[in-house]
N, C-alpha and C positions, 0 to 999 in steps of 0.2 A: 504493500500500500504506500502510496505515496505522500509526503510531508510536502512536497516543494512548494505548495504555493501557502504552508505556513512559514514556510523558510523565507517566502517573500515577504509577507508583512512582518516577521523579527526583521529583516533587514530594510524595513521602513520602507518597501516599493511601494511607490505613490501608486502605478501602475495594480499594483494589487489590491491596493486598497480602492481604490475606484473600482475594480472590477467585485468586490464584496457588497459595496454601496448601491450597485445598478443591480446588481442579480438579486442579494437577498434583502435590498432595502426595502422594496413594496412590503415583502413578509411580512417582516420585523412591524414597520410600520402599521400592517394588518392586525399585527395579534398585540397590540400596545394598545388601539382600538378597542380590540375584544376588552380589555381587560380595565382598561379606563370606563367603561358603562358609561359613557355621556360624562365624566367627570373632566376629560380633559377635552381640546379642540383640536383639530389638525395639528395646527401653528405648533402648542407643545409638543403632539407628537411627532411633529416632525424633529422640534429640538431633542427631544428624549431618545432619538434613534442615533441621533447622530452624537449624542454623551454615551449612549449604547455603544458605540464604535471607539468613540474617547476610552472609556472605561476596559475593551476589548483591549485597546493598542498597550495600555498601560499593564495590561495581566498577560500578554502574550506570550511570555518566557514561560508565564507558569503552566500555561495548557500542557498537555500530555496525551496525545492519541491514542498512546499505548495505555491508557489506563480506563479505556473501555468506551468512552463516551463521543458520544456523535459532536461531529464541529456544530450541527445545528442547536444540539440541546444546552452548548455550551454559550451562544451566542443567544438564546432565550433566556439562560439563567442571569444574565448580566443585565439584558434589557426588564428582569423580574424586578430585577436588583434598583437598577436607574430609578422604576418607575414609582416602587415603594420608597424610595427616598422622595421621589415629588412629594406624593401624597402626605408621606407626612411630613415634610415641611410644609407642606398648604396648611393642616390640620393646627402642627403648634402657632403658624403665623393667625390662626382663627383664634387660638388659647390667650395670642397675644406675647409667646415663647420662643423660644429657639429651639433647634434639634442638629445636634453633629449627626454627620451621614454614616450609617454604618458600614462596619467592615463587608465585604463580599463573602458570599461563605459558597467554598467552593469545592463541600463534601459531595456535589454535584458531579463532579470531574471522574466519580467512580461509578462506574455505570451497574446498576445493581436491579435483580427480575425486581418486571412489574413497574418501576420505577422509569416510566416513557414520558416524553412531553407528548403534549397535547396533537392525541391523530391527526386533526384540521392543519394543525401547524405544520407538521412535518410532512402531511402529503404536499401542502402549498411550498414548501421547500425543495423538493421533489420538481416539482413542475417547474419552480424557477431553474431548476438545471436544465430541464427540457428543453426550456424558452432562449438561455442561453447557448445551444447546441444551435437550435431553429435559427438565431440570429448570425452565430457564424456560418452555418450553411447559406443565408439567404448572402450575405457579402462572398464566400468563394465563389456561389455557382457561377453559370451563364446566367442572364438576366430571363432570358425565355425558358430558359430550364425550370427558373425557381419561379418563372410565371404559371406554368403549367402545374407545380406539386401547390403553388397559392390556390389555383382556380380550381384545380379538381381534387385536393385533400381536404386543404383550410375552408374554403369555400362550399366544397359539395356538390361541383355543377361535375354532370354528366359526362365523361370524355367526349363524347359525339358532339356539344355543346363545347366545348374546349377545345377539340382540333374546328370548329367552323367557326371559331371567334379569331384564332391563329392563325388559319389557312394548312390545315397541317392533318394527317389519316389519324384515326385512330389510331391504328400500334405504333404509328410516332410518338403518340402523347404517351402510349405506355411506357416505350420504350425512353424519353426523355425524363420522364418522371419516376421511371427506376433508378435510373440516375443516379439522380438527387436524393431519394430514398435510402441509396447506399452509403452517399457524403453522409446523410442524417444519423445513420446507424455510429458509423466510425466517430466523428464527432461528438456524440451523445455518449460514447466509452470515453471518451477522454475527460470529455467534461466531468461523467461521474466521477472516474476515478481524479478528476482533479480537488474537489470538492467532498469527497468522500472517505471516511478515518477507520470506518467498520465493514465487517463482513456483511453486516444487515444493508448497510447503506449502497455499498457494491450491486448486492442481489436486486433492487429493486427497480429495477428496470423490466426485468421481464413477469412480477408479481403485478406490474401497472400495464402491463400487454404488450410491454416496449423489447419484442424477443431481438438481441442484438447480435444472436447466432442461428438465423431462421432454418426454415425450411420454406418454400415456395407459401403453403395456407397462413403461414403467419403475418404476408404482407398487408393482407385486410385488417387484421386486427392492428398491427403497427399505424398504421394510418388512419385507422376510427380512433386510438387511444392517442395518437398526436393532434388531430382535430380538437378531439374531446378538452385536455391540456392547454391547446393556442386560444379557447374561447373563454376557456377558466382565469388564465392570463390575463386574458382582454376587459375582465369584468376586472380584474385584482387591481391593473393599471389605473383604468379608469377612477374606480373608489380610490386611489393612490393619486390622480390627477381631475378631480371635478370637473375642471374650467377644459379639460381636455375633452372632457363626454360629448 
């Protein structure tokens, strides 16, 4: 299993840290949401995500992949951590008090049965890897290539409807949008394993339909479960960007 792209953020790559901000900041940002019940607004949560990352950059030396625990549930525990310090400094500022911030407690870091974060969370974490797979495919491919797997995966429209919007047969459109289909696959290993500290975290590509060593009947399911993923995205984005809807 691979460390390196922890090995980037100890070595303070700017590069890396952006790339942790764009992929699992809608998350983050989603289950801060959750969790504030109308108590906080956007605006905080956006600052809390981003002390969420502060907070991260400063414990970094201390993580330990080998010590059982998902990089996601580690970057939840921190954002639990941020958000309960708001709360209750709002709390003692109503008392009319003060509150020092507590230490982080980070018997988290040992990953022990039964002890999971929250399903919703960690499938939406899931799917930002997908999404980030999807986006470096959409920049390698051909520009027609990755218009074909947009129109007839992402979208839904009928190949026969996609090669006469093209000018192009049928088993072109299949055969261009196998393609791409195969960049997706390759891609979407890397990414896992870029992003990914456990054997649970590995596996889960093919328990979400996503088989990344198929057989010919697995390419329907691959591409109903990547559709399924780019439209869950689209909602996440959007509740992530308002003024974008």
């Amino acid at each position: 299993m691979t460390t390196s792209f922890i090995s980037r953020l100890r070595s303070n790559d700017q590069a890396a840290w952006f790339e942790l901000w764009e992929i699992f900041g809608p998350v983050l940002r989603a289950q801060l949401t959750k969790w504030g019940r109308g108590r906080i607004g956007p605006e905080t949560v956006r600052d809390l995500s981003q002390e969420t990352l502060a907070a991260l950059s400063d414990s970094i030396e201390r993580y330990d992949p080998g010590r059982g625990a998902r990089f996601s549930t580690w970057l939840l525990a921190i954002a639990k951590h941020v958000l309960g310090d708001e709360l209750d400094r709002r709390s003692a500022q109503k008392r009319g008090g003060n509150r020092r911030n507590a230490e982080l407690d980070e018997t988290w870091m040992k990953a022990a049965p039964g002890a999971t974060a929250d399903g919703e969370y960690e499938a939406a974490v899931f799917r930002a890897k997908v999404e980030a797979a999807l986006k470096l495919v959409e920049r390698e491919s051909d520009f027609t290539d990755f218009s074909i797997y947009r129109m007839r995966v992402l979208d839904g429209k009928p190949g026969k409807d996609v090669g006469l919007a093209l000018g192009m047969s049928e088993p072109t459109v299949s055969r261009r949008l196998a393609k791409v289909r195969e960049l997706l696959r390759t891609r979407l290993g890397e990414v896992i394993s870029t992003y990914s500290f456990t054997d649970e975290e590995l596996a889960e590509a093919p328990r979400n339909g996503l088989e990344l060593n198929p057989t010919k009947s697995d390419d329907a399911l691959f591409d109903d479960a990547i559709a399924d993923i780019y439209h869950r995205q689209l909602e996440l984005r959007r509740g992530d960007n308002p003024s974008n809807a």
